[in-house]
BATORGU-178937 format. One line per field, with one value per residue (C-alpha): residue number from 1; y, x, z. Coordinates in Angstrom, 3 decimals. Layout:
N
seq = (NUM_...)
py = (Y_...)
px = (X_...)
pz = (Z_...)
This chain:
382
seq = (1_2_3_4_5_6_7_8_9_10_11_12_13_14_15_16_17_18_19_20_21_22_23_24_25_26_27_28_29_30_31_32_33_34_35_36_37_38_39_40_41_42_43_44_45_46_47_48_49_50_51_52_53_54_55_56_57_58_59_60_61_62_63_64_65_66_67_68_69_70_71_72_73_74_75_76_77_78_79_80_81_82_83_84_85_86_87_88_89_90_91_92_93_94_95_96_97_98_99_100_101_102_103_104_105_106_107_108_109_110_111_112_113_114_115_116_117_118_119_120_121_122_123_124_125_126_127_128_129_130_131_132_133_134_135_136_137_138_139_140_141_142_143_144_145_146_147_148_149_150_151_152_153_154_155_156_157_158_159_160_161_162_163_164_165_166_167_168_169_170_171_172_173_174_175_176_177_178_179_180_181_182_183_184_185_186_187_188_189_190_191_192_193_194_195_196_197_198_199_200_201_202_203_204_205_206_207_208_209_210_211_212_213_214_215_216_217_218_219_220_221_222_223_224_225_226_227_228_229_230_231_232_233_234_235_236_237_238_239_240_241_242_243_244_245_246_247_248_249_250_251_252_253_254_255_256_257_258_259_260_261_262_263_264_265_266_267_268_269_270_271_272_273_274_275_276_277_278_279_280_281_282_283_284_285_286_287_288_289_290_291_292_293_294_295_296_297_298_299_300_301_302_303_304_305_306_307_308_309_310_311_312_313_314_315_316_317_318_319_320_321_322_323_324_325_326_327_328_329_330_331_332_333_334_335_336_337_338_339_340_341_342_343_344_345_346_347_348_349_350_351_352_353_354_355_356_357_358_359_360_361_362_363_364_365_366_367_368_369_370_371_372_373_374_375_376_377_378_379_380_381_382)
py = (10.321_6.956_8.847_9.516_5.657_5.387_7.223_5.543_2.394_2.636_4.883_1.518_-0.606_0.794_1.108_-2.231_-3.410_-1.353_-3.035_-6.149_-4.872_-3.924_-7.449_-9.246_-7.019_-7.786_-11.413_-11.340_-9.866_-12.442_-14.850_-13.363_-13.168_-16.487_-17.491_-14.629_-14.638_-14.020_-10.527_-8.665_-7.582_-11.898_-12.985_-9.698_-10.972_-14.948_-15.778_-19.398_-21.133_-23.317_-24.194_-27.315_-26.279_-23.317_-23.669_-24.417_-22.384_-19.185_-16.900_-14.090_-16.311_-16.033_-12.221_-13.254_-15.203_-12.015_-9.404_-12.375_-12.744_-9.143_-8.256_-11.686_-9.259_-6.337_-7.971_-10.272_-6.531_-6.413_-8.508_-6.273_-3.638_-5.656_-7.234_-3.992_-3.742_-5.481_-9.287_-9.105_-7.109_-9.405_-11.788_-10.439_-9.547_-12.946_-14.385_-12.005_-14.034_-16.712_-15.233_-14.269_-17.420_-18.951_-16.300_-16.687_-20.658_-20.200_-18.195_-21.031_-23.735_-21.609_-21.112_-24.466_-25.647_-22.901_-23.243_-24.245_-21.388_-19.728_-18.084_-19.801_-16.654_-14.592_-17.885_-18.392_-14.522_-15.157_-17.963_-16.659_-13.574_-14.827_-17.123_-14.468_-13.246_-16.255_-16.632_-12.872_-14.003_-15.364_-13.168_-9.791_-11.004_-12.343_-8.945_-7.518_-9.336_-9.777_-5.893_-5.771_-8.524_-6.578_-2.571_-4.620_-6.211_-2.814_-1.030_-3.627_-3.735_-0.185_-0.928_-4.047_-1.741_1.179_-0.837_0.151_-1.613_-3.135_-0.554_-1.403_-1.916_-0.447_-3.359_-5.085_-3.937_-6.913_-8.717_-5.499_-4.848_-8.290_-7.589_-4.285_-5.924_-8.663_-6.432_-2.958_-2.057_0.512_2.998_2.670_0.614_-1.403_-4.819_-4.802_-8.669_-9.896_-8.082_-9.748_-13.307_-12.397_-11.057_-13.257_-12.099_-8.131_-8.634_-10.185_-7.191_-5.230_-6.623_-6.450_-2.653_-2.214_-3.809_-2.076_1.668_4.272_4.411_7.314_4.994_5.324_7.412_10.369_8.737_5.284_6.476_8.645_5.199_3.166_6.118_6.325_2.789_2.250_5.169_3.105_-0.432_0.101_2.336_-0.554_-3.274_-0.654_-0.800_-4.670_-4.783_-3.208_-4.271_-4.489_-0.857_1.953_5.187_5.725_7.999_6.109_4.954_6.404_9.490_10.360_11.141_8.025_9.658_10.951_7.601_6.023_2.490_2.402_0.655_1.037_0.607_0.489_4.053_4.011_6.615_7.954_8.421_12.043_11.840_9.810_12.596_15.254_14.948_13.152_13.503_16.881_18.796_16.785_16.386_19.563_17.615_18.724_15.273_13.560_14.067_11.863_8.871_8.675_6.906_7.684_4.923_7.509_7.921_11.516_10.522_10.633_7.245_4.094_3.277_-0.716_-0.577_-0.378_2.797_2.235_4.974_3.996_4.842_7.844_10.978_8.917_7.757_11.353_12.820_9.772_10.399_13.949_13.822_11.124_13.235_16.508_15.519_12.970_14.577_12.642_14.686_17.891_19.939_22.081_24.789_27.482_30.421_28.269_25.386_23.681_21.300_19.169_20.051_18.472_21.457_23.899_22.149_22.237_25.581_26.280_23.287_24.146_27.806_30.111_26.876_27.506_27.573_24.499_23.044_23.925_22.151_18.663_19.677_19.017_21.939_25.339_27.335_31.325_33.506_35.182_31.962_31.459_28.744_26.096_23.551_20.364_18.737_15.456_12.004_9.961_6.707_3.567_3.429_-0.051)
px = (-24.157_-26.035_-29.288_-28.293_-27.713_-30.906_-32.948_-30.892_-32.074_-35.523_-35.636_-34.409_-36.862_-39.501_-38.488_-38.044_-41.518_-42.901_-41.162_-43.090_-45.893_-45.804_-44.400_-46.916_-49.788_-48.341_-48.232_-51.690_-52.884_-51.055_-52.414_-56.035_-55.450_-53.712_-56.720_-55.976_-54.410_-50.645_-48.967_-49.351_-45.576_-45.148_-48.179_-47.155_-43.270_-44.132_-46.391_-45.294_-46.608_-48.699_-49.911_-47.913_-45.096_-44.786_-42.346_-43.760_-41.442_-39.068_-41.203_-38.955_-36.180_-38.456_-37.598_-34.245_-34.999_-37.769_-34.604_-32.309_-34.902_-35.273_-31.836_-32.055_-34.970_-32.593_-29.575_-31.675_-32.665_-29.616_-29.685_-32.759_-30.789_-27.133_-29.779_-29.294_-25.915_-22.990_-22.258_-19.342_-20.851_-23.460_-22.016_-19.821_-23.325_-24.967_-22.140_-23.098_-26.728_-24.972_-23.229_-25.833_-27.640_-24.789_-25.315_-29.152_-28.214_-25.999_-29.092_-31.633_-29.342_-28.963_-32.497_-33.288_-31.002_-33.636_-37.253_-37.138_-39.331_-37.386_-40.213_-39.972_-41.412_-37.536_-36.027_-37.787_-37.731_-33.833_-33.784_-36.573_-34.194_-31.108_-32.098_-32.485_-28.783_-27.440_-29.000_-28.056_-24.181_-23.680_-25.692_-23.828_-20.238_-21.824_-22.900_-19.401_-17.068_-19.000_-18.983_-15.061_-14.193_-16.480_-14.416_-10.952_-12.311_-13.411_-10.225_-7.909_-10.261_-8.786_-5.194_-4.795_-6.231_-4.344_-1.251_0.946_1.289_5.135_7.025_7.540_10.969_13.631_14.632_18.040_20.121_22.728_21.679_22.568_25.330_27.044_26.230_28.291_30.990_31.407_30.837_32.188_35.673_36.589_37.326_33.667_34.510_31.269_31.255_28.153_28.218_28.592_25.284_23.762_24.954_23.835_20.477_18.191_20.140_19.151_15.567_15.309_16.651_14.801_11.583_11.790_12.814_9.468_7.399_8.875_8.770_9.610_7.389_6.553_7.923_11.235_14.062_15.592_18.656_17.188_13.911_17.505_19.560_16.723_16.279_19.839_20.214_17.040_17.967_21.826_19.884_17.603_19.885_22.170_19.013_18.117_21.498_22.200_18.528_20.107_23.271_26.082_25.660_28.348_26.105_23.320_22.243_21.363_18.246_14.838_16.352_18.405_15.388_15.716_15.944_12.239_10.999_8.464_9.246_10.310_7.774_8.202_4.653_2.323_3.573_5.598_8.807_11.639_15.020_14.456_12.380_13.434_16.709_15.277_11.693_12.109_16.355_17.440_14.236_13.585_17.053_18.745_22.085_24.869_26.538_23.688_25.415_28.337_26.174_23.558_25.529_24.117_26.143_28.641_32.114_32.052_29.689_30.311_32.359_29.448_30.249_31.007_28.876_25.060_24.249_22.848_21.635_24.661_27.009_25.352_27.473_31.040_30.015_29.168_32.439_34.197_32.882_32.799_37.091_37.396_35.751_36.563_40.512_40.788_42.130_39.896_36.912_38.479_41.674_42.292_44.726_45.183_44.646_42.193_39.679_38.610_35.953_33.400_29.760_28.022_28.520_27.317_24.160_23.656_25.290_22.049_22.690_26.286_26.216_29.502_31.615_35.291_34.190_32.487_35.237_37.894_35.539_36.858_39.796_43.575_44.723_43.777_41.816_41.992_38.562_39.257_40.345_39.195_36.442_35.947_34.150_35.126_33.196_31.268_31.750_28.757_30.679_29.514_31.466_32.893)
pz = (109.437_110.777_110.734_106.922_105.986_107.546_105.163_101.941_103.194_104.069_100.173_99.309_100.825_99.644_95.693_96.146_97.226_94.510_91.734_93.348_93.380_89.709_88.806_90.591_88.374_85.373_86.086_86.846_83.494_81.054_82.972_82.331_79.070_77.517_75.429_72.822_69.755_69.425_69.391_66.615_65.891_65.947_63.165_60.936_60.467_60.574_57.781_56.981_53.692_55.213_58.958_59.206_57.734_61.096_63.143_66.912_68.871_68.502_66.399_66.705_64.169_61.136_60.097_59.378_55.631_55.335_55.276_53.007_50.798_50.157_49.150_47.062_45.209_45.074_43.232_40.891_39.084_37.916_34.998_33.373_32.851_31.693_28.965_26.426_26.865_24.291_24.798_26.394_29.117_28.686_29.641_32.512_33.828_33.805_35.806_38.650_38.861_39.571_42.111_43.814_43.900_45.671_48.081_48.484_48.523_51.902_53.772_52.838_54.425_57.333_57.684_57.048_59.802_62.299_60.987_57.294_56.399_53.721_51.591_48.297_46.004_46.162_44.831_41.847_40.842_40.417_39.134_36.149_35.310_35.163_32.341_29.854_29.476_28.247_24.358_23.834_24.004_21.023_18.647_18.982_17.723_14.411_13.591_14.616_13.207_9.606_9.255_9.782_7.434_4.929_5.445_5.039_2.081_0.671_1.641_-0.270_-3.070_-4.790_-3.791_-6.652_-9.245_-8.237_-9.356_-12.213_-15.324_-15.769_-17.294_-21.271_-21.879_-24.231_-26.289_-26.605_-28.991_-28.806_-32.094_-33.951_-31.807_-32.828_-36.545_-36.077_-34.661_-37.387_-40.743_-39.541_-39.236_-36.318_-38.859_-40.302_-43.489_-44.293_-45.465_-47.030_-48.144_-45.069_-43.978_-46.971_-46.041_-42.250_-43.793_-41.569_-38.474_-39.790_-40.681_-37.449_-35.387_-37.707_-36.934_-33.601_-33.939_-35.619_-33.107_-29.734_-30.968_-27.983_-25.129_-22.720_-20.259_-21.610_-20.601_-23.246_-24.045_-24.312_-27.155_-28.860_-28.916_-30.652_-33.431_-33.452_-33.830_-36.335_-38.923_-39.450_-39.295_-41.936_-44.314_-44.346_-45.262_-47.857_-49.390_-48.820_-50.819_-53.439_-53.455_-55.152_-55.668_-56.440_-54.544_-52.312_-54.287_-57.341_-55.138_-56.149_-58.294_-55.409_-53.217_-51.148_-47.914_-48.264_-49.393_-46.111_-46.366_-42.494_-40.478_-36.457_-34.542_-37.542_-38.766_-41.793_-41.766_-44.222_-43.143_-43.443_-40.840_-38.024_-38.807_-39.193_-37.634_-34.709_-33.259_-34.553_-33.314_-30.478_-28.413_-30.444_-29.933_-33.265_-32.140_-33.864_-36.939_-36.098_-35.149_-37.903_-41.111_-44.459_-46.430_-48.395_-48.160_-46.713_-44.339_-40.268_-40.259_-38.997_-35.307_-35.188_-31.805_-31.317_-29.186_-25.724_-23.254_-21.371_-24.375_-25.873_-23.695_-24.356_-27.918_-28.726_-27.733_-29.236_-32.423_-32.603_-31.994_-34.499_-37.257_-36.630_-36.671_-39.608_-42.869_-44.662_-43.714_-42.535_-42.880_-39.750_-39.537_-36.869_-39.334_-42.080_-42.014_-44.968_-43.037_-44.340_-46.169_-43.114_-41.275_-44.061_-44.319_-40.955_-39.534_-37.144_-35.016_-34.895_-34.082_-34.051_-36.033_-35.230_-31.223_-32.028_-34.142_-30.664_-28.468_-30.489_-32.067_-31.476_-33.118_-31.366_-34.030_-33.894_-33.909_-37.351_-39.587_-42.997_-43.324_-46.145_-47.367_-48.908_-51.916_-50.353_-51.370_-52.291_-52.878_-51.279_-47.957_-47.906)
């Protein structure tokens, strides 16, 4: 066991003296060669701007601002490629510069403090492209936002001429309406002087009649109320014209029904046709014929109210009862009818007449009764 310690000892020893050996070598060969230049791993890294400005001692410092001021190289690309992109990228983009500078700044200081060698080339290379971002800011949202304005511009353009005119409307037939009311009676007794002493009030109505003819705009009943209306407003001008006079029919050789002297929208028309032209053929309603007033005795009694579309269903049925069942214009019976001419004339708009006749009368009317016709009264109906 000693014997071993021994030999560890003296291996010892003897490692030992060798490592002095080789120190005291080495030694001797720096010393041989101190007139040469520095090492070359020191003057490839430290390659100050100018002699003076060297630092005298610590060499191996200097790499540190080399390896700052390359990554300062690194993020200063950045901004070439941001330049292409839309200003408010742009923009976000150039702030990053900046960023980086005060990065790059807190290096410098640092290496200032150790040898003030930081190599002034990577600092100007930032500061040269970051400058370039900041005019392109401002251009891009001019061309945006003009472009915009223009489409909403366009798109609201079509909508105001895409609106619809104002509908025309119907006119108001309350003049008439109050004329009816003063010179008619309810049972349809005309006073035909009083028209003539209101004669400015009728030409007035009148005229406006003839200036507001139907429009397409216009609902059915409301274009059937102003024919309805004009046909009984002008046969009662054209008798208070003429007046006093004993029949209607002593007018132009009893023709005066086919005479045009009606003038509604620049077109001139006879009663025989706003009757038979325009309300039998075009709203096939018999009812008609108790509404239109043709200034004789035997005629459908004149309603003392203008007709409105809001009156025509009620008025119809009104009218229809009141004529049907007055003695005065027909004579119903259960077994026999003796009914007025009005119907014979017009038997095609009334169809089968005693079904007809039951729809209005108070007196239930059998399928087989006899059917007559009373002579018509042409006598001024006042």
């Amino acid at each position: 066991m000693k014997s071993h310690i021994n030999q560890v000892r003296i291996l010892g020893l003897f490692f030992l003296s060798l490592a002095f050996l080789a120190c005291t070598n080495s030694s001797t060969a720096n010393s041989s060669d101190a007139p040469a230049s520095p090492p070359v791993e020191t003057s490839v890294v430290d390659r100050p701007a100018s002699a003076e400005e060297a630092p005298a001692a610590e060499p191996e410092a200097t790499p540190a601002p080399v390896a700052v001021a390359v990554k300062e190289e690194v993020k200063t690309d950045k901004p070439q490629k941001v330049e292409a992109k839309p200003a408010a990228k742009a923009t976000a983009t150039a702030a990053k510069p900046k960023a980086s500078q005060q990065k790059a700044a807190e290096p410098k200081k640092k290496a200032s403090k150790d040898d003030n060698a930081t190599p002034p080339v990577a600092t100007k290379e930032a500061e040269t492209k970051t400058i370039p971002p900041s005019p392109v800011k401002e251009t891009p949202k001019v061309v945006k936002e003009e472009p915009t304005k223009t489409s909403e511009i366009a798109q609201t353009a079509p909508a105001k001429e895409e609106i619809a005119a104002p509908k025309a409307a119907a006119p108001d037939h309350s003049a008439w309406d109050a004329l009816l009311r003063k010179h008619v009676s309810s049972s349809g007794k005309v006073n035909y002087k009083g028209f003539k002493a209101d004669r400015s009030a009728l030409d007035a109505y009148l005229k406006m009649l003839s200036a507001n003819p139907p429009s397409s705009s216009w609902s059915s009943k409301e274009a059937m109320a102003f024919w309805i209306n004009a046909y009984n407003a002008f046969t009662v001008q054209l008798i208070v014209d003429n007046y006093p006079l004993s029949s209607i029919t002593n007018l132009d050789g009893g023709k005066t029904w086919k005479v045009k002297r009606i003038s509604i929208g620049g077109k001139k028309y006879s009663l025989d046709q706003i009757e038979n032209g325009i309300l039998r053929p075009t709203y096939k309603d018999a009812r008609i014929h108790f509404a239109v007033n043709c200034a004789a005795r035997s005629c459908p009694p004149l309603l003392n109210r203008a007709w409105t579309a809001a009156n025509l269903n009620s008025n119809f049925d009104k009218q229809a009862k009141a004529f049907i069942n007055n003695p005065k214009f027909n004579k119903i019976g259960a077994g026999k009818v003796e009914i007025s001419k009005i119907f014979e004339w017009y038997a095609a708009d009334f169809g089968n007449i005693v079904d007809y006749l039951n729809k209005y009368s108070t007196t239930k009317i059998s399928s087989g009764a006899a059917v007559g016709y009373l002579d018509y009264d042409w006598a001024l109906n006042e």
